[in-house]
N, C-alpha and C positions, 0 to 999 in steps of 0.2 A: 756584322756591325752595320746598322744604319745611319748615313751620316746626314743632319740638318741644317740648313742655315744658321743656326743656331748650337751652341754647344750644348744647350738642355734636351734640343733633341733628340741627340744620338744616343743610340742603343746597342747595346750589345748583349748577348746569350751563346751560351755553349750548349751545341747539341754532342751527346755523346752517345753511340749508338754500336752495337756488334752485328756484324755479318751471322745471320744464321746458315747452320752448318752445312746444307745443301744449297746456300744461296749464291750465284755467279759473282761477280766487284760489279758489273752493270746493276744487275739486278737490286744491288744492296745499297748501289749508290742512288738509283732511282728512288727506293725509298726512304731512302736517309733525306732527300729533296723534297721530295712532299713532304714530311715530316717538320722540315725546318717551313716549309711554303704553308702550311697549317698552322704552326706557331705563331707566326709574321701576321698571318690574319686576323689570330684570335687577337692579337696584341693589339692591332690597328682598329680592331671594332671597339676592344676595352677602351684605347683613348679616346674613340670619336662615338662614343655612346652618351649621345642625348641626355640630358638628365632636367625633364621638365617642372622639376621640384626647385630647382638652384635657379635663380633670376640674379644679375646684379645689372650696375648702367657703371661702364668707365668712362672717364674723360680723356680726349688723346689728344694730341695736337697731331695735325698731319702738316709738314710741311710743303711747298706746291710751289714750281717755278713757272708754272701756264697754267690755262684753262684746261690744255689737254694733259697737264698732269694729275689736275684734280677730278676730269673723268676717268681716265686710266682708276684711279683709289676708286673712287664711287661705283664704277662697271665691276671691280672687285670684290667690294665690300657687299654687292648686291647676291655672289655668289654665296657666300657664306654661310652656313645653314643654322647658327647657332644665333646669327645676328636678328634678333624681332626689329629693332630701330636702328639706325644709326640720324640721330637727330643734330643737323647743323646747331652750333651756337652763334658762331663767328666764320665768316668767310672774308676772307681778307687777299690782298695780291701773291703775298709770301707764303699764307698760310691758311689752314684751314683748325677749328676747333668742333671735336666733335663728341656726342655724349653717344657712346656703343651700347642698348639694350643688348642685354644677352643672356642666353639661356646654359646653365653649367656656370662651370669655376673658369676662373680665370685662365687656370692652364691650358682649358680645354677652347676658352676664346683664341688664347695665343697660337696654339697647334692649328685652330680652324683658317687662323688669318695665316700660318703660313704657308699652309696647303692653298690658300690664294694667292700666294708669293707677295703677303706685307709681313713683315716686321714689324712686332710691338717690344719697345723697351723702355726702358726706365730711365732718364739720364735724367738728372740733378732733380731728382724727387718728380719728374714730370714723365706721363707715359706719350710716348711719341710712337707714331704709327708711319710707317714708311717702306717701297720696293724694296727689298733686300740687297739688292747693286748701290740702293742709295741709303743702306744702314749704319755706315759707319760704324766706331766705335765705342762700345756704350761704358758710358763712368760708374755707374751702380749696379747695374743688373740687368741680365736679358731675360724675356719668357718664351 
């Protein structure tokens, strides 16, 4: 089971697998582990496989209690490989509003952003983008 900051992230699979009949418990546990360490990759490439065909722009709110928190998101947001823009609307003392280009689906934005440790959720019909320590609990729906 892999567990995410999120409850949509976690995964889980069953490998089920026999010792073949000349094979030692080392032997058969080594490949029972690669097997699962094969799996886990293919699955991590299937989520974070590009898809240059799928474009959308979402709107977030980031909220921001400094300057140096809204570099902290920004230095983040810049890692992100799905992100073409993240275009200011509104910059403000509390807050920040931002329109995210991106390239893929949505789920595939949310998984990018928490592999940069933000948090995108949905709370009162609004997507809010935030550190995961400062994610709170979300009223609608997480991604």
């Amino acid at each position: 089971t892999r567990h995410g900051s999120d409850s949509w992230m976690t995964k889980s699979f069953v490998e089920i697998a026999r010792a073949q009949p000349d094979e030692t418990a080392a032997t058969f546990l080594d490949r029972l582990a690669a097997d699962v360490v094969r799996r886990i990759e293919s699955e991590w490439k299937r989520d974070n496989l590009l898809n240059f065909e799928s474009e959308g722009v979402l709107a977030v709110a980031v909220p921001i209690g400094s300057l140096g928190d809204w570099l902290a998101v920004r230095e983040r947001l810049d890692r992100v490989a799905v992100i073409e823009r993240a275009e200011v609307v509104i910059l403000a003392r509390d807050e920040a509003r931002l329109n995210l280009h991106h390239i893929g689906s949505r789920d595939q934005l949310a998984l990018a952003l928490a592999q940069a440790d933000l948090a995108l959720r949905l709370e009162e019909k609004e997507w809010i983008l935030r550190p995961p320590a400062d994610a709170g609990p979300s009223d609608d729906e997480s991604l």
